[in-house]
C-alpha positions in Angstrom: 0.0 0.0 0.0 1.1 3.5 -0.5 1.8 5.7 2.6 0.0 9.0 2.0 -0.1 12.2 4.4 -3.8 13.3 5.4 -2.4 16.9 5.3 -4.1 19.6 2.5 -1.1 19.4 -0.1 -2.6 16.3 -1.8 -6.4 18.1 -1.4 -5.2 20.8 -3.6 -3.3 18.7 -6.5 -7.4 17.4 -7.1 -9.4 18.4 -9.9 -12.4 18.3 -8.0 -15.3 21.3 -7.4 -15.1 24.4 -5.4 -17.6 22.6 -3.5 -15.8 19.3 -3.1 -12.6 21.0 -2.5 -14.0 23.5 0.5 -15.1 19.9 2.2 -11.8 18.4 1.5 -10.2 21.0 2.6 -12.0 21.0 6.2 -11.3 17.6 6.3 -7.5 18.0 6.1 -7.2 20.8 8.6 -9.2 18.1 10.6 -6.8 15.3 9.9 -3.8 17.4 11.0 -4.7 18.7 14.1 -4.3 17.0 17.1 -5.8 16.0 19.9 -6.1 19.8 21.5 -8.1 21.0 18.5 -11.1 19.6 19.7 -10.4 20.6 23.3 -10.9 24.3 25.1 -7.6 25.2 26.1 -8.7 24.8 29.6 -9.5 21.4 28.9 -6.5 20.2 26.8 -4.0 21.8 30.1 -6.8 19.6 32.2 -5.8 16.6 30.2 -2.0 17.3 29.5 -1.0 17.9 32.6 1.5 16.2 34.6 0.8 15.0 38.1 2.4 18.7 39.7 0.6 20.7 37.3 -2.8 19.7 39.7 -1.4 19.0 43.0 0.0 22.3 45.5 3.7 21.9 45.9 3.0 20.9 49.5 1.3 18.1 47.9 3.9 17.1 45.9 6.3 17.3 49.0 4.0 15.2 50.3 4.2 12.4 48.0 8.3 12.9 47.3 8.8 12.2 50.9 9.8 9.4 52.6 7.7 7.7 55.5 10.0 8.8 58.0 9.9 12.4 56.5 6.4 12.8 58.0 6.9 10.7 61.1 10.1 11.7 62.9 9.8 14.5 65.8 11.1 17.8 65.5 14.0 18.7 67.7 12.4 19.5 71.6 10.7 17.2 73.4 7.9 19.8 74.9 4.7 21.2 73.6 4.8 24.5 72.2 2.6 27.2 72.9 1.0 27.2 69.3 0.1 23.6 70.0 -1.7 23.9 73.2 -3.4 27.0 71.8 -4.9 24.8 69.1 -5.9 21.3 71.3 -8.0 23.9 73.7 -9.8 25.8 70.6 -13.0 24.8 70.0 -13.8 23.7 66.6 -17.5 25.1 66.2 -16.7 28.8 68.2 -12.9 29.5 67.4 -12.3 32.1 69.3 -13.4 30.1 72.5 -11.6 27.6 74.9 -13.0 23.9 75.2 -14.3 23.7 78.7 -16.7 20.9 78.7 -17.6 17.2 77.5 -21.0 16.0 76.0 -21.9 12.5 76.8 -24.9 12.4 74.9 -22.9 13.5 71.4 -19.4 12.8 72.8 -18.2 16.1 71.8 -15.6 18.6 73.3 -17.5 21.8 74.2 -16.9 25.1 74.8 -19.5 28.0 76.8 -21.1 28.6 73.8 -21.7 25.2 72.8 -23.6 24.2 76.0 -25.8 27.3 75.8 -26.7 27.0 71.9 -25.9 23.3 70.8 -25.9 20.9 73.9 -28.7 22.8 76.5 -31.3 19.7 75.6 -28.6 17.1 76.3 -28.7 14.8 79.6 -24.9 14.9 80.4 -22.5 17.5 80.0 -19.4 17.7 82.3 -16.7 19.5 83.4 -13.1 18.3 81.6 -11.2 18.9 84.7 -14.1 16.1 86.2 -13.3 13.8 83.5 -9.7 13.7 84.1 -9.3 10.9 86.5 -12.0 8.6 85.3 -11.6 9.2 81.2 -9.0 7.1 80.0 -6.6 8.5 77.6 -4.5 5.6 75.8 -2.7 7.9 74.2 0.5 5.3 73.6 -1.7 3.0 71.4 -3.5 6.4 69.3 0.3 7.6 68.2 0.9 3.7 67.1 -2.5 4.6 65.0 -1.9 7.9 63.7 1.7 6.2 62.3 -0.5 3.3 60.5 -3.2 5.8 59.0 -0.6 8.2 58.0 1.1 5.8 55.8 -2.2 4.5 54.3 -3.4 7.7 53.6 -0.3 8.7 51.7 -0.5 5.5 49.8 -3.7 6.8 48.6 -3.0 9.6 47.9 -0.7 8.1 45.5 -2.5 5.6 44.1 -5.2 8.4 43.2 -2.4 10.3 41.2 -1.3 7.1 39.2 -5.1 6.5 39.0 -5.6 9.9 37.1 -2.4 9.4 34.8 -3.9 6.1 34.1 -7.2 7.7 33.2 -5.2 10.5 30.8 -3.3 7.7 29.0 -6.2 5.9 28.2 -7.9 8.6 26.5 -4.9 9.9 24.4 -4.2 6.1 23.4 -7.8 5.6 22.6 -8.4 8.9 20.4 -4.6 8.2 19.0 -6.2 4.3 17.3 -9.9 5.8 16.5 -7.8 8.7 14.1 -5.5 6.2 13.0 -8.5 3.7 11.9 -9.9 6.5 10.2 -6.5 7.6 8.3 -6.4 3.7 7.4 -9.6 3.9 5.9 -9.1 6.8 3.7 -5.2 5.7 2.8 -6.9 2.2 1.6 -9.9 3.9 -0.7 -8.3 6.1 -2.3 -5.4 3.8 -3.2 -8.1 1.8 -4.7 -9.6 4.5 -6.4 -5.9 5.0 -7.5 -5.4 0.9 -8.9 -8.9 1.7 -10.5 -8.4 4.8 -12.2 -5.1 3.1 -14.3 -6.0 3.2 -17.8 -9.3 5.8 -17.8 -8.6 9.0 -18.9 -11.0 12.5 -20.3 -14.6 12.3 -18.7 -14.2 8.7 -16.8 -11.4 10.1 -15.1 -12.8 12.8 -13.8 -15.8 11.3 -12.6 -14.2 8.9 -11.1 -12.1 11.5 -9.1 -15.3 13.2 -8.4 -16.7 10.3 -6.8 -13.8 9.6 -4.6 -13.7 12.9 -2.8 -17.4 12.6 -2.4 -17.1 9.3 -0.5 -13.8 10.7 1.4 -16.2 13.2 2.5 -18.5 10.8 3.4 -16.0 9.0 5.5 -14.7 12.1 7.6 -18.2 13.3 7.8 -18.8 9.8 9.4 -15.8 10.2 11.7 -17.4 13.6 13.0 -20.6 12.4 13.8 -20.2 9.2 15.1 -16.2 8.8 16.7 -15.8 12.1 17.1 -19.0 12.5 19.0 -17.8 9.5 21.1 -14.2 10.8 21.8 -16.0 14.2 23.2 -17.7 11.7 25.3 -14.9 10.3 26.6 -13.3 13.7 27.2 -16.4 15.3 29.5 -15.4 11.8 31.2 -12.2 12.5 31.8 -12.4 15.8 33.3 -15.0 15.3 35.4 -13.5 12.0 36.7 -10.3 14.0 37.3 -11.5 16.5 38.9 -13.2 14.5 41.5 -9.9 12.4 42.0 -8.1 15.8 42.2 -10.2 16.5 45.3 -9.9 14.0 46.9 -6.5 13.8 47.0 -6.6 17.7 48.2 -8.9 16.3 51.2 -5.9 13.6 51.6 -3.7 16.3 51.8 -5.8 18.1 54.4 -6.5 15.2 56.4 -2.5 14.3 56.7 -1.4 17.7 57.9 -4.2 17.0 60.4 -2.5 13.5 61.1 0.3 15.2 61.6 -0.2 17.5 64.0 -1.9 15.0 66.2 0.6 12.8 66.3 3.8 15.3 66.5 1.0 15.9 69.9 0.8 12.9 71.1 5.1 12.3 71.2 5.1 16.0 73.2 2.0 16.4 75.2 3.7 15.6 78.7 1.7 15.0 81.7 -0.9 17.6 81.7 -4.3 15.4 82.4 -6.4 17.8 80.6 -4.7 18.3 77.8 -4.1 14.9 77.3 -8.3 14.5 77.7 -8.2 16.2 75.4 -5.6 15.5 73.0 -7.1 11.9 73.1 -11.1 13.2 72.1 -9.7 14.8 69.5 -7.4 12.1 67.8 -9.7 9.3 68.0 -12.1 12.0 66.1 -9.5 12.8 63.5 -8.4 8.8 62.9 -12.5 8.2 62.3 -12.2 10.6 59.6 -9.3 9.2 57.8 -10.8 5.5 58.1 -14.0 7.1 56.5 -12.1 8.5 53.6 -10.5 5.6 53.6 -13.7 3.2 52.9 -12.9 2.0 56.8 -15.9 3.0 58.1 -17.2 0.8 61.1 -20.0 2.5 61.4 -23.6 0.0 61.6 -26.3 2.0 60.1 -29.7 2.1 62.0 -32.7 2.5 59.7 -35.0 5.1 61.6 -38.2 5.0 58.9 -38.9 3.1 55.5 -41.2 4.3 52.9 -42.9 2.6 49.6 -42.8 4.5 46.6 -44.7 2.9 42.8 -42.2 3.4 39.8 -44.9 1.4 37.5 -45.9 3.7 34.9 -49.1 2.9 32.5 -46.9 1.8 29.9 -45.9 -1.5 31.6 -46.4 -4.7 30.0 -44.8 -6.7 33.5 -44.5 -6.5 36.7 -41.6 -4.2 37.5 -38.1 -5.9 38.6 -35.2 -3.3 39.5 -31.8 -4.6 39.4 -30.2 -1.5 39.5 -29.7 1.9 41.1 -28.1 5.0 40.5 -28.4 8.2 43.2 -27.4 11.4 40.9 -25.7 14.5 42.3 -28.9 16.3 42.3 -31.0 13.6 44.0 -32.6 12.2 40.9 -33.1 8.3 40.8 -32.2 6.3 37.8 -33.4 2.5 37.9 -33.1 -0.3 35.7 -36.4 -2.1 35.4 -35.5 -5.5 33.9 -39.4 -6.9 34.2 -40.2 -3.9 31.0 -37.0 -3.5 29.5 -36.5 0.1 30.3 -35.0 2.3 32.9 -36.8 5.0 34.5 -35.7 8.4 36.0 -37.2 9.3 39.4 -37.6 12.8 40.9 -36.8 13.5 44.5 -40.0 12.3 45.4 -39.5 8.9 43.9 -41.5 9.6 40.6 -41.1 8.6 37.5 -40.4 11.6 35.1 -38.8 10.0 32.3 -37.9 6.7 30.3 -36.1 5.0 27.8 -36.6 1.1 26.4 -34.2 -1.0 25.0 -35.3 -3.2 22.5 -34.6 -7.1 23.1 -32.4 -6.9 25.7 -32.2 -7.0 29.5 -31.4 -4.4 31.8 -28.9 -6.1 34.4 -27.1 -3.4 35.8 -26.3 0.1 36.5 -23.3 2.3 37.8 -22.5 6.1 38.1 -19.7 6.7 36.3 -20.0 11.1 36.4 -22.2 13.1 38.6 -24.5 13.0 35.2 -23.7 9.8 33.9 -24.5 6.3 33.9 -23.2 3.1 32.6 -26.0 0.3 31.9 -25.4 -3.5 31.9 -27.8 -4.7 28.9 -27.8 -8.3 28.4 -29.7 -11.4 26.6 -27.6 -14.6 26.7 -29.8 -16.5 23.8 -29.2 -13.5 21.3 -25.6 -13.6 22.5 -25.9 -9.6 23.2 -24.1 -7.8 25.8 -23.2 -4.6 25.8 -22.5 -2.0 27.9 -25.1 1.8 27.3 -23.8 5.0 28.5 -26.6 7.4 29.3 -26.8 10.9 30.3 -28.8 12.8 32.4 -29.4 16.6 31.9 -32.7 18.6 32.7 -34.6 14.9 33.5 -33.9 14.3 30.1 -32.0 11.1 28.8 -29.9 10.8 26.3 -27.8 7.6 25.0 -24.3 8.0 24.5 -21.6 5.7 23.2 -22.4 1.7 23.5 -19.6 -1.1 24.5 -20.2 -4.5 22.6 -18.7 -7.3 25.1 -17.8 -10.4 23.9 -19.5 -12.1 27.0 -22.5 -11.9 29.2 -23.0 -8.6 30.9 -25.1 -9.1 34.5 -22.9 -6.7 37.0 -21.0 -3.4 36.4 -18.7 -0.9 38.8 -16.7 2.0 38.5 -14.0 3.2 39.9 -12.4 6.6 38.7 -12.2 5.5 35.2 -11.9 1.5 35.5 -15.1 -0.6 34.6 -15.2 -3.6 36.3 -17.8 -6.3 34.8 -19.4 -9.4 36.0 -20.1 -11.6 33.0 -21.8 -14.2 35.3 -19.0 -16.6 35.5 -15.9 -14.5 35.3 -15.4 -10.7 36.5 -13.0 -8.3 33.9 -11.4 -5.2 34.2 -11.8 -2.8 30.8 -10.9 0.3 30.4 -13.5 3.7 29.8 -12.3 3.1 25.5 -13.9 -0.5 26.0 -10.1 -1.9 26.3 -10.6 -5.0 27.9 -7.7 -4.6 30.3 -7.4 -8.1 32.3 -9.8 -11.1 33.9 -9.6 -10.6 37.4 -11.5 -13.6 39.0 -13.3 -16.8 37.6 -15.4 -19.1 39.3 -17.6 -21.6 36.2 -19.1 -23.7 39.2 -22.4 -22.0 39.0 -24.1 -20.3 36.2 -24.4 -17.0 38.6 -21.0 -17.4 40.7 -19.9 -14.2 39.5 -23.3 -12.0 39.2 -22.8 -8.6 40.8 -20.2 -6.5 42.2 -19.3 -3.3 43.8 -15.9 -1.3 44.8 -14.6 -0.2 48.0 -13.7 3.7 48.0 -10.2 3.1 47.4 -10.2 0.9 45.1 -8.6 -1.6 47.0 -11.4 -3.6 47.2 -13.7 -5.6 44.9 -16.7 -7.2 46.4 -18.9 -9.7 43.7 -22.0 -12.0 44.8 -22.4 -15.4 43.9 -25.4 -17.8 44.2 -24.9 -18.1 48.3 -22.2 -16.0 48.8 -20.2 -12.9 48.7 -16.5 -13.0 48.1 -13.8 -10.2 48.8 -11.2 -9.8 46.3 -7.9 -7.4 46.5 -7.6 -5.2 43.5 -5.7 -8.1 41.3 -8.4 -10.3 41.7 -7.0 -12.3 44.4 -9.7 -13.8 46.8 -9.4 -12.5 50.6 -12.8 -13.2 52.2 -15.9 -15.0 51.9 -18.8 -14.9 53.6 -22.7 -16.4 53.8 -24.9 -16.2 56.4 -28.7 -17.8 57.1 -29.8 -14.4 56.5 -28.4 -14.3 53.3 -29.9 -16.7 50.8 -28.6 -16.3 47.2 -27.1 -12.6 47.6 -28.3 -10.8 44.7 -28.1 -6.8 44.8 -24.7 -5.0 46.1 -23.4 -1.5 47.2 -20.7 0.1 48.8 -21.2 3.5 50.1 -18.9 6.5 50.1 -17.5 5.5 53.7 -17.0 2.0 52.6 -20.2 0.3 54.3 -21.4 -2.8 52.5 -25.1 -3.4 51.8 -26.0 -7.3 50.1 -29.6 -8.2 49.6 -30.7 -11.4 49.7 -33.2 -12.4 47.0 -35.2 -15.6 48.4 -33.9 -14.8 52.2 -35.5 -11.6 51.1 -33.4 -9.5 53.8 -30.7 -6.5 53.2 -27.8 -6.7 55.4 -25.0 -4.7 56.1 -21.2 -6.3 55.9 -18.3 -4.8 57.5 -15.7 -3.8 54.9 -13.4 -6.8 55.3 -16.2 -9.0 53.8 -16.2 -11.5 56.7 -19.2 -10.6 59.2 -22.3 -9.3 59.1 -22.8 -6.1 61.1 -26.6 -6.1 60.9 -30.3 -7.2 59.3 -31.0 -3.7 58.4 -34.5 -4.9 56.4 -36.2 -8.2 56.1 -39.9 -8.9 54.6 -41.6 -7.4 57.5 -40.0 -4.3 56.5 -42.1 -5.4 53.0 -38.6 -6.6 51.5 -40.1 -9.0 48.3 -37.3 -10.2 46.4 -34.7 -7.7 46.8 -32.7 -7.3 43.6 -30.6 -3.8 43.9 -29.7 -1.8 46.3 -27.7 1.6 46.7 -27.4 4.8 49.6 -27.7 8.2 48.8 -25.4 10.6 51.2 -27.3 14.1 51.2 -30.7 12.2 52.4 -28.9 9.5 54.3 -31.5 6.6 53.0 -31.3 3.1 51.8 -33.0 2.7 48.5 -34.1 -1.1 47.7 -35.4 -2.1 44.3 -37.1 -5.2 44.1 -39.5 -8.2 42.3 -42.1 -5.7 42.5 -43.8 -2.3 41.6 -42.5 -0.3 44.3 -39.0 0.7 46.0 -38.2 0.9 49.7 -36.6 3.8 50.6 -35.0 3.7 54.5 -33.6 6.8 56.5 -31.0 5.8 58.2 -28.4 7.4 60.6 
């Protein structure tokens, strides 16, 4: 084959029609840009940069340092006066002095707390009362700061290689789609070449005619359909970085906190009050971390449940919903597999809007942008499985870019820009391009061993269900846990919430229970049928109204407030 350039010199050596030739010309100025020509300059530096371009230089001297850098004591074995200052400030009045303890809320309180936050509480004491009978066990907190110190650092890392991951991904993928398109162009017009041998006068120049109009064709096919789905990609991108990006600020944040605390804990001395509350104060501080984390070892306790119908006139079954999505603005997506649709909910829990796929199952949702969700759409006798990004703007829906899997499709997660997919027997990694990047786990015992699954916070975790139980995997697929309970008969629906709290449901014990993050025990029944569980098939939390949302076998969701 001939190696051409896509660049305008050949355009212009055409015989073609003003007409044909302004198209052409477009084309090639398309052709020889790169990547930033279809990106704002805001959003090509977004893309381009390098890991200190988005992180403060204290954050980079954060991640350049060694462990010891941000453990080791500085000279002086005392506390200084800056340091005391800031354990007896209260948080929630700064310019007052801690003074008191609440029982009821376990907080650290100051004059103004008592009068305007704690005056309804039972039991609020004096610190210099607590001193004697509060122990401090401030030897095994430093021994905890050091552990969480490292692990936060570590993810704090791991989110930075996590976001060059992301930005390699995309410039790889666009690189190949521009590439495929160059190799389509390069391979018809060296056949319109071969074919033109020999033809000369009017045949000639129709012929030529004809082959810019179908070059045409082919870019004009790139822009509307590639194109289209590499802008996709890129609003991906950028809004998955920037989340990542603040986290890792909030790591940042949370360290110097660390820090402070446990430079405290080496200097405090013997002063009883200060260690009070030097101790209150550390053990509040490590929570935090273990939260952001995915840590938590918090138990939720439901407070109220309420029913709400999402069967709209339209219906043909009984609705099932497999799968849940909370968006940032406290709209509802669900995947009703009973109809073959899914249906967007308003804060109220109605149905405002739908879309059906044709043929096909709906398995499966997850959030993959504050607007965005990726559907797991799947029919094992057709042999289709695919994977439907949709967006949601205005509670309007529109389809975006489809994966085509070469296996069944019945789970999906995400996690900043990795998709991980259950196919039923096997679960796979793939990239946001549709990459498949590796097979993580495989279990062909069952026909469901490897049905749904969810990620921990960090990553660090993957957690799939499987006909009677749930398994815990590391991030390479290696198997750490595994757990079944009487409560939990054939685990169906799975989530993991911000602060790492698992939820199962069980479909025939027709319970949802809550799982501490190792994946070994169950921390409590949070809803069984009395609650009018039927079945359950997804489940998912939603922060900002702190409720458990439970589709089922059924025409109506559960929602649960919870604190």
């Amino acid at each position: 084959m001939k190696h051409r350039t896509c660049g305008r010199g050949d355009i212009k050596k055409w015989p073609v029609s003003k007409e044909d030739a302004s198209l052409l010309h477009k084309g090639g100025d398309f052709l020889s840009n790169t990547e930033d020509d279809f990106l704002s300059k805001e959003e090509g530096d977004f893309l381009s940069n390098t890991e200190d371009d988005f992180l403060s230089k204290e954050e980079g001297d954060f991640l350049s340092n060694k462990e010891d850098d941000f453990l080791s004591k500085e000279e002086g074995n005392f506390l200084s006066k800056e340091l005391e200052d800031f354990l007896w400030k209260c948080d929630e009045h700064v310019d007052k002095k801690l003074s008191q303890f609440c029982h009821d809320h376990s907080q650290l309180c100051c004059s103004d707390c008592v009068v305007k936050i704690h005056s309804q509480c039972r039991k609020v004491t004096q610190i210099s009362e607590l001193t004697n009978s509060q122990p401090t066990g401030l030897e095994g907190l430093s021994v905890e700061l050091e552990t969480v110190l490292v692990e936060i650092k570590t993810l704090q890392i791991s989110q930075v290689a996590s976001i060059q991951s992301l930005q390699r991904t995309y410039k790889e993928h666009s690189a190949v789609m521009i590439e495929q398109m160059c190799g389509n162009l390069y391979t018809y017009i060296d056949e319109c070449d071969n074919n033109s041998v020999g033809k000369s006068g009017g045949n000639e120049q129709y012929l030529k005619e004809e082959m810019c109009r179908n070059v045409v064709s082919i870019m004009n096919e790139f822009d509307n359909i590639t194109a289209k789905e590499l802008n996709e990609m890129k609003d991906e991108v950028i809004s998955i970085k920037r989340s990542v990006t603040s986290s890792i600020h909030k790591c940042t944040s949370l360290h110097n906190d660390l820090s402070q605390f446990h430079e405290i804990v080496q200097k405090i001395g013997d002063n009883k009050e200060l260690c009070l509350i030097a101790s209150i104060k550390c053990k509040h501080i490590i929570q935090q971390a273990l939260t952001l984390l995915g840590k938590s070892g918090k138990v939720f306790n439901v407070q109220s449940n309420a029913k709400h119908n999402v069967r709209i006139p339209s219906d043909s079954y009984e609705c099932s919903i497999t799968g849940i999505c909370v968006l940032t603005d406290e709209q509802v997506l669900v995947a009703d597999r009973g109809n073959k649709r899914f249906k967007l909910l308003n804060q109220q829990y109605q149905v405002v809007s739908h879309w059906d796929v044709a043929r096909v199952y709906v398995r499966d949702m997850c959030q993959i942008t504050p607007s965005e969700v990726a559907v797991a759409l799947d029919k094992t006798p057709s042999n289709t499985h695919n994977v439907q990004f949709i967006t949601v703007t205005q509670s309007q829906l529109t389809l975006g870019r489809k994966l085509e899997l070469q296996h069944g499709c019945t789970g999906i997660a995400c996690h900043q820009g990795e998709l991980f997919i259950c196919s039923g027997s096997a679960l796979y990694k793939y990239a946001l391009s549709g990459k498949q990047l590796c097979r993580l786990y495989e279990d062909r015992s069952l026909g469901y061993a490897v049905n749904k699954c969810a990620v921990s916070p960090t990553g660090n975790r993957l957690y799939i269900t499987s006909w009677d139980k749930l398994h815990t995997l590391a991030r390479d697929g290696t198997l750490l846990a595994t757990f079944s309970d009487p409560a939990l008969e054939c685990p169906w629906g799975l989530h993991v919430t911000p602060a790492g709290q698992v939820l199962v449901c069980g479909d025939w014990s027709r319970t949802v229970l809550q799982v501490g993050w190792k994946g070994q025990s169950k921390l409590a029944t949070l809803a069984t049928e009395e609650d009018g569980v039927w079945r359950p098939m997804a489940v998912c939390y939603s922060s900002k109204t702190s409720s458990i949302i439970v589709g089922q076998w059924r025409d109506n969701i559960l929602v649960f407030r919870v604190e």
